[in-house]
C-alpha positions as CSV (number, residue, x, y, z in Angstrom):
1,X,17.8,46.6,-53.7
2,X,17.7,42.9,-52.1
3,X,20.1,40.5,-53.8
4,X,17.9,38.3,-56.9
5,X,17.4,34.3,-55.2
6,X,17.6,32.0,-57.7
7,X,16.3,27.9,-57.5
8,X,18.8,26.0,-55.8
9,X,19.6,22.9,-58.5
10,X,20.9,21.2,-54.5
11,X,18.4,19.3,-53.7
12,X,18.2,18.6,-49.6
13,X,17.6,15.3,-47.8
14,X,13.7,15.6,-46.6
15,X,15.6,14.0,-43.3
16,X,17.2,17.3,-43.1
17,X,14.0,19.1,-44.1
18,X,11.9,17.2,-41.2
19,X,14.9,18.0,-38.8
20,X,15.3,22.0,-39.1
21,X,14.4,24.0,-36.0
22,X,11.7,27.0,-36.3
23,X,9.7,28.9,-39.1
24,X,11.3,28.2,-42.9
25,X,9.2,28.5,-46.0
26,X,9.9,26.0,-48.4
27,X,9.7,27.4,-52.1
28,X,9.4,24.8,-54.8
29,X,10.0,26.2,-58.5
30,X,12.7,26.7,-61.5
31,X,14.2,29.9,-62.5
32,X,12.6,29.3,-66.1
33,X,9.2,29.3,-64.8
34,X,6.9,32.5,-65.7
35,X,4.7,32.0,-62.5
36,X,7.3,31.7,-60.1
37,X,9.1,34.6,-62.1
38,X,5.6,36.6,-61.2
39,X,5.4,35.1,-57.7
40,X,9.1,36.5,-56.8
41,X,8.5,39.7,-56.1
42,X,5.0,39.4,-54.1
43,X,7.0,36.1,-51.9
44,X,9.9,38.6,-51.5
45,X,7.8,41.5,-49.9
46,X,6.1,39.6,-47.5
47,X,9.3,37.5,-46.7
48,X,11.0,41.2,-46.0
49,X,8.3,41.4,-42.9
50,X,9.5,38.1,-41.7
51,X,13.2,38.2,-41.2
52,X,13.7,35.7,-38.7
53,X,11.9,33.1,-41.5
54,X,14.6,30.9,-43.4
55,X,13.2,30.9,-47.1
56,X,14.8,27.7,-48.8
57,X,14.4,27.9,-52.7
58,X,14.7,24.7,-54.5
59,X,14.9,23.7,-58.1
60,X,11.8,21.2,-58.6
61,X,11.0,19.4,-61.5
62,X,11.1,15.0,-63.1
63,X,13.3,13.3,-61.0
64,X,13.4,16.0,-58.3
65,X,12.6,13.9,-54.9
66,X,12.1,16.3,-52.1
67,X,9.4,18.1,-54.3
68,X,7.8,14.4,-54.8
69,X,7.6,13.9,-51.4
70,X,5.5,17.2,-50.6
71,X,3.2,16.5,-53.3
72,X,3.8,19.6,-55.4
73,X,2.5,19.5,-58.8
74,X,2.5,23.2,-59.6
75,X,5.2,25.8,-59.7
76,X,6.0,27.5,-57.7
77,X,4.5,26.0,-54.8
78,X,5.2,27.4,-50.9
79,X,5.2,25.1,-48.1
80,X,5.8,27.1,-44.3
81,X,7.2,24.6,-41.9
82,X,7.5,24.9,-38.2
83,X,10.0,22.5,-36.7
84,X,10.0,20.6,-39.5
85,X,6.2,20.0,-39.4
86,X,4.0,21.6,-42.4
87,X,1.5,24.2,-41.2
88,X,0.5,26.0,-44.4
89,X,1.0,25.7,-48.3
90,X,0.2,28.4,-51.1
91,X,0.4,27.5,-54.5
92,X,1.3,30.1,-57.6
93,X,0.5,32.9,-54.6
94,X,0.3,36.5,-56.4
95,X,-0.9,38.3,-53.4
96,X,1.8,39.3,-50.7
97,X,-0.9,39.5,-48.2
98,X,-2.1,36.0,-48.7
99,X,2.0,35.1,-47.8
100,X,2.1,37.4,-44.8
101,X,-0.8,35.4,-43.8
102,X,0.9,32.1,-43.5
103,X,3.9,33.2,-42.5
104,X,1.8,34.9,-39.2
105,X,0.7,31.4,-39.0
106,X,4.5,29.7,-38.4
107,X,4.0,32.0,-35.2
108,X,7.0,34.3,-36.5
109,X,5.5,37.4,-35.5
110,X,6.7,40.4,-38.4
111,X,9.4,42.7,-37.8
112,X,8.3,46.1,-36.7
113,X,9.8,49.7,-37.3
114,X,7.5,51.8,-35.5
């Protein structure tokens, strides 16, 4: 069983965001939060197709400026990046297909055992 990711309370630079190479999903919550408790497991099986994809959690909430400056208003919110660049965003998603989905879109093709 996959080790449990919490909300990082760290709270990255968006310079550092903007800068990062390749496909990382950006996942904007708190670990007190019953939707993004519900969301976990759904983000985490579709994220298991998708090794190669960095999944950054961060603790969002008042006073939290990196979630201000992607807009979110709802936890947990996803936001896929490529290169920096926002290509998709998925909001309380319940539904791992709807995840595989964007993450297909970062170009991050899905890791295959056949």
């Amino acid at each position: 069983m996959a080790m449990e990711q919490r909300y990082d309370e760290q709270q990255p630079a968006r310079e550092d965001i903007d800068s990062l190479d390749g496909p990382v999903v950006l996942d904007f919550g708190t670990n007190w939060c019953g939707y993004c408790q519900a969301s976990r497991g759904p983000v985490e099986e579709a994220l298991a197709d998708f090794p190669q994809v960095r999944h950054v959690m961060v603790e969002d909430g008042r006073g939290r400026p990196l979630g201000r400056s992607f807009g979110v208003k709802l936890w947990p919110t996803l936001v896929f990046l490529r290169d920096g660049q926002e290509v998709a965003r998925l909001v309380r998603p319940t539904d791992p297909g709807a995840v595989r989905t964007a993450l297909a879109g970062l170009g991050a093709g899905s890791a295959s055992t056949d």
